[in-house]
N, C-alpha and C positions, 0 to 999 in steps of 0.2 A: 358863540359859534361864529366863527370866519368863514368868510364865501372867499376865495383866489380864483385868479383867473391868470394862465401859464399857457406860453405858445413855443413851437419850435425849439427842442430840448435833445434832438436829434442825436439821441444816443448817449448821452453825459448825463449816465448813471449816476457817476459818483460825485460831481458836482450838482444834479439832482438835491438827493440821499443832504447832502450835506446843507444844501439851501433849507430842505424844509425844516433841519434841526434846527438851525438859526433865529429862524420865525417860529419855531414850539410847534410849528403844526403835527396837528392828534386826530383822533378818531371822531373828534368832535364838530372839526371843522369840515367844509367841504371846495373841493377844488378839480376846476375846469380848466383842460389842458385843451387850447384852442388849436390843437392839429401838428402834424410835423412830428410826435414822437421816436421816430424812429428813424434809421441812416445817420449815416457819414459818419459816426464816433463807433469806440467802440460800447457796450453797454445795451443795445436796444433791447437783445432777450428780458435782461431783468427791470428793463423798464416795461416791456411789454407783460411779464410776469406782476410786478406790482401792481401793474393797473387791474388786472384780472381777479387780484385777492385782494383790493380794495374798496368797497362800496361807496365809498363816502367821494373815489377819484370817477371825474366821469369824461370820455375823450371826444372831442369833435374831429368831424374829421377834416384834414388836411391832403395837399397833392400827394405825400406820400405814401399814408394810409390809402387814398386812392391807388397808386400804383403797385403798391402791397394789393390789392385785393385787383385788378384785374392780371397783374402777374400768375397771381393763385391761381384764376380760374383758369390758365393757359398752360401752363407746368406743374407736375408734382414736385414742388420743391424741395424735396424729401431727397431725390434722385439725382441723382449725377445728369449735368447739365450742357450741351453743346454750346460750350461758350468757349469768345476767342477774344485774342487783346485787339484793341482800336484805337484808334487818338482821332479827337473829333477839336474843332474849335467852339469854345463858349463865346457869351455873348460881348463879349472883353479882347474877344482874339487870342486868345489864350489858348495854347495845344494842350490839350487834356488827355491823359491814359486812362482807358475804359477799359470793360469788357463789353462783350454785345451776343445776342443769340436772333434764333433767324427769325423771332417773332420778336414785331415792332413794340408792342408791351412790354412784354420780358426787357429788351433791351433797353427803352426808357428809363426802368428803374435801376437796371442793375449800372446803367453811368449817371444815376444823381444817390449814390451810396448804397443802392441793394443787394449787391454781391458779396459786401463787405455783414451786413445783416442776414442773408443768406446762410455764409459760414458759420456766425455765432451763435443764431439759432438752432441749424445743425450738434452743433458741440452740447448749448444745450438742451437738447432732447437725447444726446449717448447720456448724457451726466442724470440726466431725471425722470429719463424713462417717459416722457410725455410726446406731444404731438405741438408743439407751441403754434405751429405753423397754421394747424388748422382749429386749435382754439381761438389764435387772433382775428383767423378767417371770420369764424361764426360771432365775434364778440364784434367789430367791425360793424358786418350786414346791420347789426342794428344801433349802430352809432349816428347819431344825425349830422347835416349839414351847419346846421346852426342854432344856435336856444336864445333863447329871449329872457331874460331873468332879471328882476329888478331893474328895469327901466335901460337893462342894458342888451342887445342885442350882437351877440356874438358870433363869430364869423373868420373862418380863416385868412381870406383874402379882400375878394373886390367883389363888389354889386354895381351891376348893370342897369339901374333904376334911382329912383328917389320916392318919398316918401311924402302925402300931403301933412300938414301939420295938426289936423284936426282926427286923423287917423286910428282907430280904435286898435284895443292890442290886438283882435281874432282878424281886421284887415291888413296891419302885421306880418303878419302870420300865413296868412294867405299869399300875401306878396314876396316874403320869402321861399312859399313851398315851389312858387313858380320859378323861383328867381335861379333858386338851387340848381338846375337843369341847364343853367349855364356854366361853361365850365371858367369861363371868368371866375366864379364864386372860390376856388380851389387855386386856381395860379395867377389872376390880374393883378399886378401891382400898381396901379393908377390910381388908387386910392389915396397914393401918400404923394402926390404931386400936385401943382398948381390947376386940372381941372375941378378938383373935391376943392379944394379951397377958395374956388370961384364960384360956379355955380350948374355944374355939371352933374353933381351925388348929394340930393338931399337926405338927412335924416331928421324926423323931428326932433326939435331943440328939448323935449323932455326926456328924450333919449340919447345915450352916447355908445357909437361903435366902438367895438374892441378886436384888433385884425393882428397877425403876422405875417407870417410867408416872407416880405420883404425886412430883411434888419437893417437895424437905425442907420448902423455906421455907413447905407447904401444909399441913405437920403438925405437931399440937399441940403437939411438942417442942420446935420452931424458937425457946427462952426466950431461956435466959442463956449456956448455949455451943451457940449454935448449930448447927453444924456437928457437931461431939463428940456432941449429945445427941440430934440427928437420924439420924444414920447409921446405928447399933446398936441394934438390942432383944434385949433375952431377957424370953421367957414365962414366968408362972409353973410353966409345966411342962418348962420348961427348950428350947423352941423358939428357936432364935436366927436372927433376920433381919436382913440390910443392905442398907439403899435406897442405891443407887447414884446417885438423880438429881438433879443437884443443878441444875435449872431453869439450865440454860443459856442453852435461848434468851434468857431474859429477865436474866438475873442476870450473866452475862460468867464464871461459875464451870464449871469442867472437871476431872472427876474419874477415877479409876480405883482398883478395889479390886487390889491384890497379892494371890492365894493364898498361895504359899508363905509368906508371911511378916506374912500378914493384918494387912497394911495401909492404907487409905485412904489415895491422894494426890492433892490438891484443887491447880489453878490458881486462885491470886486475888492480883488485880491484877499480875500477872507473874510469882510467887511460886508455890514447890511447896512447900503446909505439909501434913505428914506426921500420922493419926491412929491410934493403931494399935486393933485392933480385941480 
């Protein structure tokens, strides 16, 4: 039985579907998708559908499943929606084409891919007779911020803390329930920059974070082995962290870390190339 650990897949069903054939993964194995499921490609319904009739797949949540759910609570999404075009600037200077609605939630998510997930889920609920919108709602509420699972502590983004080294797992545990309530934990990407790797974000060295939200190709490592020198860090205090996200949406790359045998396995160009950690 394989434990995976998969972040940021944001809609790439079918590159999904095809990764885990690659890897043989079965009913046997079990795999943590570390947030980001859904937006910006097209596919979200039946990635949101798979999760649902899979036991063995279990989701944390991410900024987007965040905005999925306070979107919900603000609109029936079921409903025809007061939405208009925009063009807003990203953080790039880049003019962007949105839509927007007159609540600031709503329109949060529907300009970082919710509108386009909006429509697909719509289509299917004519096509299956179901309510998908408000099955994910209820499957969600009880998704956690973060798990802790064999020595590895999982997590969407960024933590606002550090960790002593003598640490037991239930104080752990405790320091993440707090921790959670920041919304750092869901969108900070400073985890993957020069203050974690000085001495700003401990974790204990018997333990190694596993984050997304920020992809490689967006971090100052992304040189000469790309891939190899994006995935791992260790801090000078011996913190070790591995970004899972390897920009999907945009890049056609599909990854998953192994625990048992801390591995990284990357999709590229139809290809499972293997990095070990």
């Amino acid at each position: 039985m394989a434990k995976y650990i998969m972040s940021d897949i944001h809609g790439q069903y079918k590159l999904f579907t095809e990764f885990l054939e690659k890897i043989n993964f079965s009913e046997e194995d079990n795999l943590y998708i570390n947030g980001d499921l859904i937006d910006r490609c097209i596919g979200s319904a039946y990635l949101i559908d798979f999760v649902l009739q899979n036991d063995n797949v279990n989701l944390i949540l991410g900024n987007h499943e965040e905005m999925f759910i306070k979107a919900y609570e603000k609109v029936d999404l079921n409903e025809d929606l007061d939405i208009r075009d925009a063009i807003y600037k990203n953080e790039d200077g880049e003019e962007i084409k949105c839509k927007i609605h007159k609540d600031e939630d709503v329109s949060l998510w529907l300009a970082n891919g919710g509108f386009e997930t909006i429509q697909e889920i719509r289509r299917f609920n004519r096509h299956s007779g179901r309510d998908l919108f408000k099955e994910f709602y209820e499957y969600l509420k009880e998704c956690p911020k973060w798990m802790l699972i064999d020595e590895h502590i999982i997590f969407h983004a960024g933590v606002g803390f550090y960790f002593g080294k003598d640490y037991s797992d239930e104080e752990i545990q405790f320091i993440l329930a707090r921790a959670e309530k920041d919304e750092r934990f869901l969108w900070g990407r400073y985890l993957w920059d020069s203050a974690f790797l000085k001495d700003s974000i401990k974790i204990p060295s018997e333990y190694t974070g596993v984050i997304g939200h920020t992809p490689i190709q967006n971090t100052d490592y992304y040189v000469e082995n790309p891939i190899q020198d994006s995935i791992f860090k260790e801090s000078e205090h011996g913190s070790k962290i591995i970004n899972i996200d390897f920009g999907t949406y945009k890049s056609g790359m599909i990854g998953a870390y192994e625990m048992d045998n801390k591995e990284v396995k990357v999709l590229i160009d139809g290809e499972i190339k293997k990095f070990q950690i």
